[in-house]
C-alpha positions as CSV (number, residue, x, y, z in Angstrom):
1,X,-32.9,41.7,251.4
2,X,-31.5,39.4,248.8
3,X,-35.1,40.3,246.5
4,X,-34.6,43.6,246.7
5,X,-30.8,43.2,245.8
6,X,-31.9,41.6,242.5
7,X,-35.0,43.9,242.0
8,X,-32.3,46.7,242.1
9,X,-29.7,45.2,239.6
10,X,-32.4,44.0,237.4
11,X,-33.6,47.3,237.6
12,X,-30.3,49.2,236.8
13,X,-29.6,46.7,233.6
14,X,-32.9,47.6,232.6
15,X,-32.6,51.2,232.7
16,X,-29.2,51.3,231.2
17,X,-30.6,49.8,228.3
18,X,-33.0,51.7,227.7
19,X,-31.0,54.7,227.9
20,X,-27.0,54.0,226.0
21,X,-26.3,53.3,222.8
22,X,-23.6,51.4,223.0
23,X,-20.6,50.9,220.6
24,X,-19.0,47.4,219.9
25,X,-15.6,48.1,221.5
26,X,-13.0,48.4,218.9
27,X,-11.2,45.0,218.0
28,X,-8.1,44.1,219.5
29,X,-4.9,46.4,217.2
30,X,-4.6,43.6,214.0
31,X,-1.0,43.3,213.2
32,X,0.6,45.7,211.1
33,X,4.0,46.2,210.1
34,X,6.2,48.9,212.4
35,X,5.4,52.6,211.6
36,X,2.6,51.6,209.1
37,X,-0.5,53.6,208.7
38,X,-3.8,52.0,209.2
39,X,-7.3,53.3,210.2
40,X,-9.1,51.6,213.5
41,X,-12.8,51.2,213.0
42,X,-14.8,49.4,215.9
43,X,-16.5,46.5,213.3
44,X,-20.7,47.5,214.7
45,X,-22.8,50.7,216.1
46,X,-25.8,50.3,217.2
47,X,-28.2,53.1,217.6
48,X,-32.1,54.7,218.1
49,X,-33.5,56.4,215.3
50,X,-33.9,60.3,215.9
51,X,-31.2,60.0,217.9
52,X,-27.2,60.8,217.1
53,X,-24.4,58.4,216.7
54,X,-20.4,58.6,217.0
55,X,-19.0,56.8,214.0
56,X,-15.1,55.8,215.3
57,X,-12.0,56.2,213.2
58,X,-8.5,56.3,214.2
59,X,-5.3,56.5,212.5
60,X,-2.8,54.5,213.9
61,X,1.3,53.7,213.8
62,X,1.7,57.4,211.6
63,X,4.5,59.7,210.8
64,X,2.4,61.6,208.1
65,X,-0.2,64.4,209.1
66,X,-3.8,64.5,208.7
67,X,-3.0,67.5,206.4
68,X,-1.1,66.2,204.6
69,X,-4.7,64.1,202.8
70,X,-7.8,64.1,202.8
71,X,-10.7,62.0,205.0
72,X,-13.3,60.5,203.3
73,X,-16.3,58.4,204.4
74,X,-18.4,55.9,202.2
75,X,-21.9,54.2,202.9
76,X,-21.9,50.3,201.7
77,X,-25.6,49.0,201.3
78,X,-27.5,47.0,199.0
79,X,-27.7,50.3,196.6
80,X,-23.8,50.0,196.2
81,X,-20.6,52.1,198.0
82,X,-21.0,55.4,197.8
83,X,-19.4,58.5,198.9
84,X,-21.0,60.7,201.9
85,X,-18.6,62.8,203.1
86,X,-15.1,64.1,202.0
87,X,-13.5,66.6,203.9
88,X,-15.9,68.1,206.1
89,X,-18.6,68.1,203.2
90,X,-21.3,65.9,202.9
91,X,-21.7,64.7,199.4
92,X,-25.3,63.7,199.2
93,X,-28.6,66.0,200.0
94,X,-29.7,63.4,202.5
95,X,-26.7,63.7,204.7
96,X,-26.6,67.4,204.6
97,X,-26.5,69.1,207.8
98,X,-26.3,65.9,209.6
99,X,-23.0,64.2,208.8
100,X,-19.5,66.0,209.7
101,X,-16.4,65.2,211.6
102,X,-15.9,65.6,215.1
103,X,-12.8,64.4,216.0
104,X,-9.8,65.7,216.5
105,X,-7.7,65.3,213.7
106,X,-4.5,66.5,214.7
107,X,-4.1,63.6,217.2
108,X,-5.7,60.8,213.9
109,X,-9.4,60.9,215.1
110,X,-11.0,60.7,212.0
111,X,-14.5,59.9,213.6
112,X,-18.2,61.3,212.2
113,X,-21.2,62.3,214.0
114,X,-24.6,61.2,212.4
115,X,-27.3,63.6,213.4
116,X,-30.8,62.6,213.6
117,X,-30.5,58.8,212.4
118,X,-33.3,57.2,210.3
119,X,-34.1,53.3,209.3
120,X,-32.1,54.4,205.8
121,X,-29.0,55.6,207.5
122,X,-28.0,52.0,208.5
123,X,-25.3,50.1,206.5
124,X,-21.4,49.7,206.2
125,X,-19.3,53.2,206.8
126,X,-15.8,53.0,205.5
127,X,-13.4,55.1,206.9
128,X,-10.6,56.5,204.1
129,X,-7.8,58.5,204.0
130,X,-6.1,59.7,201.1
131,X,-2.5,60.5,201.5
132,X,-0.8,63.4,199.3
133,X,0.9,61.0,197.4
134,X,-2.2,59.4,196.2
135,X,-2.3,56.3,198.9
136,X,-5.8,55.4,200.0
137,X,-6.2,53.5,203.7
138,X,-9.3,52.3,204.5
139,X,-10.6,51.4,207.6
140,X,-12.3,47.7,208.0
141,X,-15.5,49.5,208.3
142,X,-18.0,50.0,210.7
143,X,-21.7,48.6,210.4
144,X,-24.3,50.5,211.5
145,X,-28.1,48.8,212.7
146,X,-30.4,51.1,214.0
147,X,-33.9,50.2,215.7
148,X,-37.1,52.5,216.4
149,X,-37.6,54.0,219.7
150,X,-40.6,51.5,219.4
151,X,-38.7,48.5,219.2
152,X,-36.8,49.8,222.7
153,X,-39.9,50.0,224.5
154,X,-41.1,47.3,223.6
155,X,-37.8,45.3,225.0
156,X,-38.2,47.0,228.3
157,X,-41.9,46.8,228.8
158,X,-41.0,42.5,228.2
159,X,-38.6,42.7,230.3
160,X,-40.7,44.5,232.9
161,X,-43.2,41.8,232.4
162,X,-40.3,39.0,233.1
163,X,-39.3,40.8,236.3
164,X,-42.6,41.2,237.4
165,X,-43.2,37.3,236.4
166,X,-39.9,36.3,238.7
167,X,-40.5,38.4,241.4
168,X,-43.9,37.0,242.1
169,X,-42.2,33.6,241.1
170,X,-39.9,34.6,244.2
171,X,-42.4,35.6,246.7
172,X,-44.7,32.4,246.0
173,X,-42.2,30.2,246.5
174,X,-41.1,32.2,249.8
175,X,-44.2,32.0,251.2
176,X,-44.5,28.0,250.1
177,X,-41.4,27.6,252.3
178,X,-42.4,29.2,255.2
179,X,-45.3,27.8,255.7
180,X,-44.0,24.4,255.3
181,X,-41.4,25.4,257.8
182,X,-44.6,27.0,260.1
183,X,-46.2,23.6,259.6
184,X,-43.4,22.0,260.3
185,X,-42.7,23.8,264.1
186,X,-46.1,23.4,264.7
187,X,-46.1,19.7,264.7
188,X,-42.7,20.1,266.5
189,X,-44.7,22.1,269.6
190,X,-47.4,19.6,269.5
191,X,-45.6,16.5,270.5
């Protein structure tokens, strides 16, 4: 009862890992003055490569319009900052067809899908919007790691190996205690 109650939360943790791609939850809303504009990023992603990832941005505390600027997102990596997208247009080859925003602007959700992730998409994404009178907000940013499908597998098939390892860990040292307790009635019906 109680082994296969671990066996079957071990084996949901294990499965849900394999499967989600979790986002860091955005950070608690830093302090900003009342009714100022400021853009929410959650501060890490984490992703599969092939796979597609939700980049979050919201715009918070605003009176002025999303169309009343422009959105903008920039890569930071070791190469330098550069801009990938501005509007809904990607601004390098390598992010053509791939990278465009997908949420709703008219409620501030300034967030980008990245289609198809490689090893060279990871890095810092900065969030910007430029207001019409020249005033550029930047979000804190949003770092981006990515792993190989490999790498996943090769988490799940150790810890595969680790619940196998417990579980007959378990079951040895069930069967150790009942036979001492065996031994122990059958001295008790020998007296």
């Amino acid at each position: 009862g109680l082994l296969s109650l671990c066996l079957l939360i071990n084996a949901s943790q294990t499965s849900s890992s394999i499967f989600t791609v979790p986002s860091t939850a955005p950070p608690s809303t830093p302090p900003h003055p009342q009714g100022a504009l400021y853009l929410l990023q959650p501060p890490k992603a984490k992703a599969i490569a092939g796979r597609d990832v939700l980049l979050p941005c919201l715009m918070k505390n605003s009176a002025v319009s999303v169309d009343e600027g422009e959105v903008s997102w920039f890569q930071q990596s070791l190469n330098g900052r550069r801009v990938v997208l501005r509007g809904n247009e990607t601004m390098e080859d390598r992010f053509a067809g791939r990278m465009f925003l997908s949420g709703d602007l008219s409620m501030g959700n300034l967030s980008v899908t990245l289609k198809n992730i490689s090893l060279e998409d990871r890095g810092l994404y900065l969030c910007t919007f430029f207001s019409g009178n020249s005033t550029a907000i930047h979000g804190d940013g949003t770092k981006l790691s990515i792993r190989t499908e490999q790498d996943v597998m090769g988490e799940s098939v150790g810890t595969a190996f680790g619940i196998t390892m417990a579980v007959v860990g378990v079951a040895a040292g069930l069967v150790a205690l009942i036979l001492t307790q065996f031994k122990h009635k059958l001295k008790c019906l020998q007296k």
